[in-house]
MARFINU-438900 format. One record per residue: z, y, x of N, C-alpha, C in turn. Coordinates in nm, 4 decimals, decimal comma, padded with zeros to 6 digits, always signed. Each point is the difference from the previous one (the first is absolute). Layout:
<pts>
<pt n_Z="Z" n_Y="Y" n_X="X" ca_Z="Z" ca_Y="Y" ca_X="X" c_Z="Z" c_Y="Y" c_X="X"/>
...
</pts>
This chain:
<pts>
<pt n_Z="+01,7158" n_Y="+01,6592" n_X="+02,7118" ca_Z="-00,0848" ca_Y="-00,1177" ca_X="-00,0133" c_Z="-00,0475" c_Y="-00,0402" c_X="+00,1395"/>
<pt n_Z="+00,0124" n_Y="-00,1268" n_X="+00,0584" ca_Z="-00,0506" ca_Y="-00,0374" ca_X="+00,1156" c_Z="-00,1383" c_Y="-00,0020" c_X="+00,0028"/>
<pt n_Z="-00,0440" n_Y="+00,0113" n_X="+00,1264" ca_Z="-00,1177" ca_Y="-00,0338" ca_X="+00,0144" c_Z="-00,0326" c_Y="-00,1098" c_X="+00,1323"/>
<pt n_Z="-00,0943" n_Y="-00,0780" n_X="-00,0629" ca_Z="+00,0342" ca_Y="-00,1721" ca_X="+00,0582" c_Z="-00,1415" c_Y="-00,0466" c_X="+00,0322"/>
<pt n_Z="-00,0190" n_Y="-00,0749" n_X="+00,1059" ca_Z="-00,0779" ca_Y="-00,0711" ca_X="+00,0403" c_Z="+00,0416" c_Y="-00,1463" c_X="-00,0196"/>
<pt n_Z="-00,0789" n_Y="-00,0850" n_X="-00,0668" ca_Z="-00,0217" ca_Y="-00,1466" ca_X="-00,0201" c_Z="-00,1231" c_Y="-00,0860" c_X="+00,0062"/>
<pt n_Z="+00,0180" n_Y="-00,0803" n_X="+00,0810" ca_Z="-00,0578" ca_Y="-00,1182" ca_X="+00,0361" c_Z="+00,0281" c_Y="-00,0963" c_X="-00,0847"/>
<pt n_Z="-00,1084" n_Y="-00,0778" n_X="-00,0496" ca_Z="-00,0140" ca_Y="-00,1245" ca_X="-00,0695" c_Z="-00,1176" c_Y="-00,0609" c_X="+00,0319"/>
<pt n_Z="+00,0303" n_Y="-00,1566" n_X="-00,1166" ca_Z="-00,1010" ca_Y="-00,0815" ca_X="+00,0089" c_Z="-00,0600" c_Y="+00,0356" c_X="-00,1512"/>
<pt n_Z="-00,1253" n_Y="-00,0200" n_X="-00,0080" ca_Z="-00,0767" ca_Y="+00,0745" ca_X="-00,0936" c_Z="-00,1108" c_Y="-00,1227" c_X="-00,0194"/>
<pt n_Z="-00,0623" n_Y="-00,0527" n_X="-00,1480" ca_Z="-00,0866" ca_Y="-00,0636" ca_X="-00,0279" c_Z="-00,1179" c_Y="+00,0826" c_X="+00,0496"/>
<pt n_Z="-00,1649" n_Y="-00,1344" n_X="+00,0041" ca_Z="-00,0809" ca_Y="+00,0878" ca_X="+00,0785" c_Z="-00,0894" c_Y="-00,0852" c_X="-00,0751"/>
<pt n_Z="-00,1068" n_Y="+00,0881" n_X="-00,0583" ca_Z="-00,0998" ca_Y="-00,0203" ca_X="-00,0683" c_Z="-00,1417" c_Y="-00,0260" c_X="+00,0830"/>
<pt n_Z="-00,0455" n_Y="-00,1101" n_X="+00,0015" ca_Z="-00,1207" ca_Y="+00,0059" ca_X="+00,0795" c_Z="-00,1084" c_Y="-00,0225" c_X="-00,0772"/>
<pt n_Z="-00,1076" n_Y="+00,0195" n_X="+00,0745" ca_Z="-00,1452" ca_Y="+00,0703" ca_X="-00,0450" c_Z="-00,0467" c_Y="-00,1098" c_X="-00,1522"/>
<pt n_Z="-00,0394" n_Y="+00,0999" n_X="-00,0282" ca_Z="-00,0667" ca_Y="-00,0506" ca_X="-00,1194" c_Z="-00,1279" c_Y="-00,0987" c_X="-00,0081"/>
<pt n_Z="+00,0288" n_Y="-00,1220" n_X="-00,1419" ca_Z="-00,1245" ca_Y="-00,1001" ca_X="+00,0473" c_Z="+00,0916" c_Y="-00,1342" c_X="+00,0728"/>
<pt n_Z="-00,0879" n_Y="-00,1226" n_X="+00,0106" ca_Z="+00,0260" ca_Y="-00,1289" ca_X="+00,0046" c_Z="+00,0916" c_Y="+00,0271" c_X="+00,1472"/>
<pt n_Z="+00,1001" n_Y="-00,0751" n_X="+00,0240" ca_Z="+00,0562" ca_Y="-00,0190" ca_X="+00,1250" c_Z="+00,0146" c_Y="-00,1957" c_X="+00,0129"/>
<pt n_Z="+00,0347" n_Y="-00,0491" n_X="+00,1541" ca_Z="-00,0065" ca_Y="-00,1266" ca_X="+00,0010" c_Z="+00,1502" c_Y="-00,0691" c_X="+00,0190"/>
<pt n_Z="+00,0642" n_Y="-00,0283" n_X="-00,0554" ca_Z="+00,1409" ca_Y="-00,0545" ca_X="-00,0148" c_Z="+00,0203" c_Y="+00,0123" c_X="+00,1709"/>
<pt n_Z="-00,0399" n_Y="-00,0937" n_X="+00,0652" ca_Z="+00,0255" ca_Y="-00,0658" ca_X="+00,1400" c_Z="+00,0009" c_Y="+00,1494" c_X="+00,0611"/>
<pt n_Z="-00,0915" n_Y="+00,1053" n_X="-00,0317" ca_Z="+00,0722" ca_Y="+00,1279" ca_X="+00,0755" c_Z="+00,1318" c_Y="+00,0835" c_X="-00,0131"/>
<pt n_Z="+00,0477" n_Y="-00,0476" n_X="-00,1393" ca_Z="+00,1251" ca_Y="+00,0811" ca_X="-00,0330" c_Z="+00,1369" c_Y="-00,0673" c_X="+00,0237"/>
<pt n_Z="-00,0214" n_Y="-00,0822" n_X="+00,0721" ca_Z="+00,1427" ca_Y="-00,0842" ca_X="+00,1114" c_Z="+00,0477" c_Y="+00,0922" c_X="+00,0792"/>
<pt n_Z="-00,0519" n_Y="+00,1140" n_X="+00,0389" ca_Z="+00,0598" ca_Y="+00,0722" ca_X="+00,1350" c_Z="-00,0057" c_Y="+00,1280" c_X="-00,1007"/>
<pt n_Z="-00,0005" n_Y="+00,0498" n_X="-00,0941" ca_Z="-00,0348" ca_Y="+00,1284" ca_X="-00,0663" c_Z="+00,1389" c_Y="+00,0108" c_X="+00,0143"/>
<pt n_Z="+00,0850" n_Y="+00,1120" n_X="+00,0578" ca_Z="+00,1149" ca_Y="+00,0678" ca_X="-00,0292" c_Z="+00,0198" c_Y="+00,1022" c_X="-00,0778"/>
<pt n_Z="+00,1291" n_Y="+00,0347" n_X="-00,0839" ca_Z="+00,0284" ca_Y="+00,1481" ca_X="-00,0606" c_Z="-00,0311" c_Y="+00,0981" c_X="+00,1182"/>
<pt n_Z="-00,0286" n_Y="+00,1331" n_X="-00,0809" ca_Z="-00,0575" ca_Y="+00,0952" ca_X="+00,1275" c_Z="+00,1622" c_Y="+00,1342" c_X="+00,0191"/>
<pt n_Z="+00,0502" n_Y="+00,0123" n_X="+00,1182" ca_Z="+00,1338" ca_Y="+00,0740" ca_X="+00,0115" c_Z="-00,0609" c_Y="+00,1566" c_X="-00,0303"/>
<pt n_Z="+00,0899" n_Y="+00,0514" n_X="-00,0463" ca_Z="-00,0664" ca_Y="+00,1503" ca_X="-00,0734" c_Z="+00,1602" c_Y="+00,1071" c_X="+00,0208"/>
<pt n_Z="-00,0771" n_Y="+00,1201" n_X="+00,0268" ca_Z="+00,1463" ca_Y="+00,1187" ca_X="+00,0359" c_Z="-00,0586" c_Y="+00,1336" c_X="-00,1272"/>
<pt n_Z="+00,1469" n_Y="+00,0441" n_X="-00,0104" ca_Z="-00,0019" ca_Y="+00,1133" ca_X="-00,1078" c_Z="+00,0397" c_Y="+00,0688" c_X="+00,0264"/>
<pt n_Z="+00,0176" n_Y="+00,1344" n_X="+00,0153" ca_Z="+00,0972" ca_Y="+00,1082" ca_X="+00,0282" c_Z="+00,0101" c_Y="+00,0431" c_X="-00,1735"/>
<pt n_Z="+00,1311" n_Y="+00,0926" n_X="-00,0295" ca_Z="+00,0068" ca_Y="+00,0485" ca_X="-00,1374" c_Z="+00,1275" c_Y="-00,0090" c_X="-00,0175"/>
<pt n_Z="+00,0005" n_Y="+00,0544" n_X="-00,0865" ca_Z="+00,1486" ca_Y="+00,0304" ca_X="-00,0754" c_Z="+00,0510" c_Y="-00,0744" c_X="-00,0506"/>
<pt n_Z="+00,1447" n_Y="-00,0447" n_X="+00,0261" ca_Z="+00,1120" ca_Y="-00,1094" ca_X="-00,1032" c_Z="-00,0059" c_Y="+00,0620" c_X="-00,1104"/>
<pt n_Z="-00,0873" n_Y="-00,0938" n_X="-00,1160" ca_Z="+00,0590" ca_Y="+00,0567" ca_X="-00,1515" c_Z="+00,0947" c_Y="-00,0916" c_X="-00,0600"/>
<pt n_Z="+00,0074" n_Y="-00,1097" n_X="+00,0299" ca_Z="+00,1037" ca_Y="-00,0573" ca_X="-00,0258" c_Z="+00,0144" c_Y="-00,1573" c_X="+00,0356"/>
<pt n_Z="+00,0667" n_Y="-00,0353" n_X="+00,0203" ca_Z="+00,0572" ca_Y="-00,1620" ca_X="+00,0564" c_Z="+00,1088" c_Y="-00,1155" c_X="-00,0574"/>
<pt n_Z="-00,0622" n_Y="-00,0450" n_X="-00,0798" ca_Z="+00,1276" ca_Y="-00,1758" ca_X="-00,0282" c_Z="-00,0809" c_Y="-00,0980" c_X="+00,0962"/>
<pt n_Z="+00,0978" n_Y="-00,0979" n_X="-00,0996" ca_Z="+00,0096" ca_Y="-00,1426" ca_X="+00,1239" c_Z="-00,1399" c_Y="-00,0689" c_X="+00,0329"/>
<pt n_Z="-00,1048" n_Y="+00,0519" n_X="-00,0908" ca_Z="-00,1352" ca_Y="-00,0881" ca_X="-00,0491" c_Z="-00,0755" c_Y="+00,0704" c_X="+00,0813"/>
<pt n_Z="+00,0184" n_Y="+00,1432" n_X="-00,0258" ca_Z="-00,1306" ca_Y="+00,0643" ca_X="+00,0579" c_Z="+00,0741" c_Y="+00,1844" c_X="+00,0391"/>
<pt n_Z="-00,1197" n_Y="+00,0672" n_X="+00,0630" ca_Z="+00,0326" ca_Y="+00,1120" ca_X="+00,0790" c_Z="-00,1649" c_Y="+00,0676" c_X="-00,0659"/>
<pt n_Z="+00,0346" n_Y="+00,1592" n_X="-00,0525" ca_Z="-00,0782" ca_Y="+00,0760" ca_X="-00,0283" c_Z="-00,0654" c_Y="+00,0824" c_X="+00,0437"/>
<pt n_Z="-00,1159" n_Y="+00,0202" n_X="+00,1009" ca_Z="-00,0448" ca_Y="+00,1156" ca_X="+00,0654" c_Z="-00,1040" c_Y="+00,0969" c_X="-00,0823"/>
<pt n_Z="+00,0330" n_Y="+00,1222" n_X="+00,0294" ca_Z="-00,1061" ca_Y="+00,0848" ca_X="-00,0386" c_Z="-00,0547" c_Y="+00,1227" c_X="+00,0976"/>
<pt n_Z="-00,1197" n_Y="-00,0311" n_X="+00,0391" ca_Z="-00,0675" ca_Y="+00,0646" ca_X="+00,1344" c_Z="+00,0035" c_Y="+00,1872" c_X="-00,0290"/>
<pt n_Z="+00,0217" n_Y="+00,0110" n_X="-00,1203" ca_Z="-00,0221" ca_Y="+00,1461" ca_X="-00,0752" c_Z="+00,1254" c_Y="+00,0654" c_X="-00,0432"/>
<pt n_Z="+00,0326" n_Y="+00,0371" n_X="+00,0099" ca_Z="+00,1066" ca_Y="+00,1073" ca_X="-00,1028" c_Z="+00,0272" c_Y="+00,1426" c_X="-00,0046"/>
<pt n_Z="-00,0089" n_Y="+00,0194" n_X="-00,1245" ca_Z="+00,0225" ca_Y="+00,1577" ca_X="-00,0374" c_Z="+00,1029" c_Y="+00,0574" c_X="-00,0449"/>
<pt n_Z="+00,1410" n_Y="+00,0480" n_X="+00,0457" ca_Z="+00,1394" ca_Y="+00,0290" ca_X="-00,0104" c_Z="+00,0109" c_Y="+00,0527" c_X="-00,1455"/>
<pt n_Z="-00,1204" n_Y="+00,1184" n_X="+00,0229" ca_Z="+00,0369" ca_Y="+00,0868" ca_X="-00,1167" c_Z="-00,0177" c_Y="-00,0647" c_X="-00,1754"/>
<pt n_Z="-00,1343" n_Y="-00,0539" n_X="+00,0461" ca_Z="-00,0034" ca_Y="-00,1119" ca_X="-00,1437" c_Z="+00,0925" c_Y="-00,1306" c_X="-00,0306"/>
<pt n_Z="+00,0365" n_Y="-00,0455" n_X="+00,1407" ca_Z="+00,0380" ca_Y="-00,1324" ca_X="-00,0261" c_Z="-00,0747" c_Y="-00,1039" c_X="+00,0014"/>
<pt n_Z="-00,1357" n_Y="+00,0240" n_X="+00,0412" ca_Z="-00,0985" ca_Y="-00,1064" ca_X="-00,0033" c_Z="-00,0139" c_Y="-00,0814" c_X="+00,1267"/>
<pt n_Z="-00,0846" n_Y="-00,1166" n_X="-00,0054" ca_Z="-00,0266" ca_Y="-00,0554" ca_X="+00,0900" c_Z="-00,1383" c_Y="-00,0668" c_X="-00,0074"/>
<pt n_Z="-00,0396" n_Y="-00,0905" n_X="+00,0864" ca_Z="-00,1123" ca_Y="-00,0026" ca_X="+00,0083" c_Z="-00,1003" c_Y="-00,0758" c_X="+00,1320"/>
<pt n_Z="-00,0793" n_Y="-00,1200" n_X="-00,0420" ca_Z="-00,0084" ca_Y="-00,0622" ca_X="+00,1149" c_Z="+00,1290" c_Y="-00,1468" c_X="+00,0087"/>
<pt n_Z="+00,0189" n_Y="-00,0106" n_X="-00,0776" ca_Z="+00,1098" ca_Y="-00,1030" ca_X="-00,0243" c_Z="+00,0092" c_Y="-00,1682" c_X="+00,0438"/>
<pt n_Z="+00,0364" n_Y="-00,0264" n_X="+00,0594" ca_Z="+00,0329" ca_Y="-00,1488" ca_X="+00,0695" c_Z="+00,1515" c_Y="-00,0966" c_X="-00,0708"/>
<pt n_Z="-00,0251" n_Y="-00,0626" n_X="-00,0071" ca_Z="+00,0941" ca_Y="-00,1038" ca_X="-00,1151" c_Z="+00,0004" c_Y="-00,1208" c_X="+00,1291"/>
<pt n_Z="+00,0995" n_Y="-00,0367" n_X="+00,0652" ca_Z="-00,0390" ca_Y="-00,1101" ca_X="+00,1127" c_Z="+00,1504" c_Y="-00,0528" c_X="+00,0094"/>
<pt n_Z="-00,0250" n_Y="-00,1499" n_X="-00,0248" ca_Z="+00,1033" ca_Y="-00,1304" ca_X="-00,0086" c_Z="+00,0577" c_Y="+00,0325" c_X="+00,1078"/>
<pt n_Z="+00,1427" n_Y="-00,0410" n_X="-00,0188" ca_Z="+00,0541" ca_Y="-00,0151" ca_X="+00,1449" c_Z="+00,0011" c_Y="-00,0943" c_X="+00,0329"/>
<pt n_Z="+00,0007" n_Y="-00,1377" n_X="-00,0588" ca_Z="-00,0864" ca_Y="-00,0970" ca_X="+00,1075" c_Z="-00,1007" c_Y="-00,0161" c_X="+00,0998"/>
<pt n_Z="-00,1149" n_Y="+00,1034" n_X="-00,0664" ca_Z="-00,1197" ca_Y="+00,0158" ca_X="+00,1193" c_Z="+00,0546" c_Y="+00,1177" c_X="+00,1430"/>
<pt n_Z="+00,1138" n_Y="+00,0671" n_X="-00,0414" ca_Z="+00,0318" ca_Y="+00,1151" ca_X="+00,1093" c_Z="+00,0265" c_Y="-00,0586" c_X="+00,1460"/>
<pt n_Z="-00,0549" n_Y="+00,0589" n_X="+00,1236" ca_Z="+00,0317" ca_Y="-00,0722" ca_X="+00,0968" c_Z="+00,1247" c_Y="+00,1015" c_X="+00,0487"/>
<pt n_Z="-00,0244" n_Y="+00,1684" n_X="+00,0023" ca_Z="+00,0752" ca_Y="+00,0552" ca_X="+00,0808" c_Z="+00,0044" c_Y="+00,1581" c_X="-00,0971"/>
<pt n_Z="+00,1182" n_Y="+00,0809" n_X="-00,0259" ca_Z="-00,0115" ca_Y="+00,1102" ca_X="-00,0749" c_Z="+00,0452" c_Y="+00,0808" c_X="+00,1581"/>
<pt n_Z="-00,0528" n_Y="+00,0982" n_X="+00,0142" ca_Z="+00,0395" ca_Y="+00,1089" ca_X="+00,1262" c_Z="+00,0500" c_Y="+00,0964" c_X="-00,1373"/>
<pt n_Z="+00,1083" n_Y="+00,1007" n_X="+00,0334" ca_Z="+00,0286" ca_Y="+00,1384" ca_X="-00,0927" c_Z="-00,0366" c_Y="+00,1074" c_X="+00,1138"/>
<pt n_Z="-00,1002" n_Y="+00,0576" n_X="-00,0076" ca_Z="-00,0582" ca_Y="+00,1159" ca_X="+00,0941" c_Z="+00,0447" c_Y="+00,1759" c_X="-00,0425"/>
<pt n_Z="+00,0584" n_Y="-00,0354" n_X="-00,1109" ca_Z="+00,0815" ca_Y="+00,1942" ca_X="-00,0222" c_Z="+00,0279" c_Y="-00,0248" c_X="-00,1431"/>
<pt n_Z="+00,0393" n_Y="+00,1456" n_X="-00,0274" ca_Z="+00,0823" ca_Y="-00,0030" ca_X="-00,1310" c_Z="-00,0807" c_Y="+00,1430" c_X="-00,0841"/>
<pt n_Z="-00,0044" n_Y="-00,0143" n_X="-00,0981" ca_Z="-00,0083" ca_Y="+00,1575" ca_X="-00,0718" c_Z="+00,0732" c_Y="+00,0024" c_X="-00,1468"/>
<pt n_Z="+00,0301" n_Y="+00,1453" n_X="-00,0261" ca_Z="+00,0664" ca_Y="-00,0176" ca_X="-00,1483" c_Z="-00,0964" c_Y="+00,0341" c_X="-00,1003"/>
</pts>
């Protein structure tokens, strides 16, 4: 199973309570990095999980992220 670093663009929730339109012209998505394990990958989206336990099979800490928002996947090592 690889283990992968990814960069994306990521929605960004700001503070709670009234905001003023005319400030959210310049509001950008906020870029965000993951390290974790390939659990699995199609054309839509790529699966990370920051946790895993060989012997159970579990995982844990789980990321679900479009590949539209992906800017850059690095593969940083491998384990079985």
């Amino acid at each position: 199973m690889e283990i992968v670093k990814i960069t994306w663009i990521d929605a960004q929730r700001l503070e709670i309570g009234c905001q003023d339109v005319n400030e959210m012209k310049n509001i950008q998505p906020i870029e965000c990095d993951i390290v974790g394990f390939k659990v699995d990958e199609d054309d839509k989206r790529i699966v990370i999980a920051q946790e895993k336990w060989e012997e159970t099979n579990q995982i844990k800490y789980v990321h679900v992220i479009p590949k539209c928002s992906i800017i850059k996947i690095t593969k940083l090592g491998e384990v079985k």
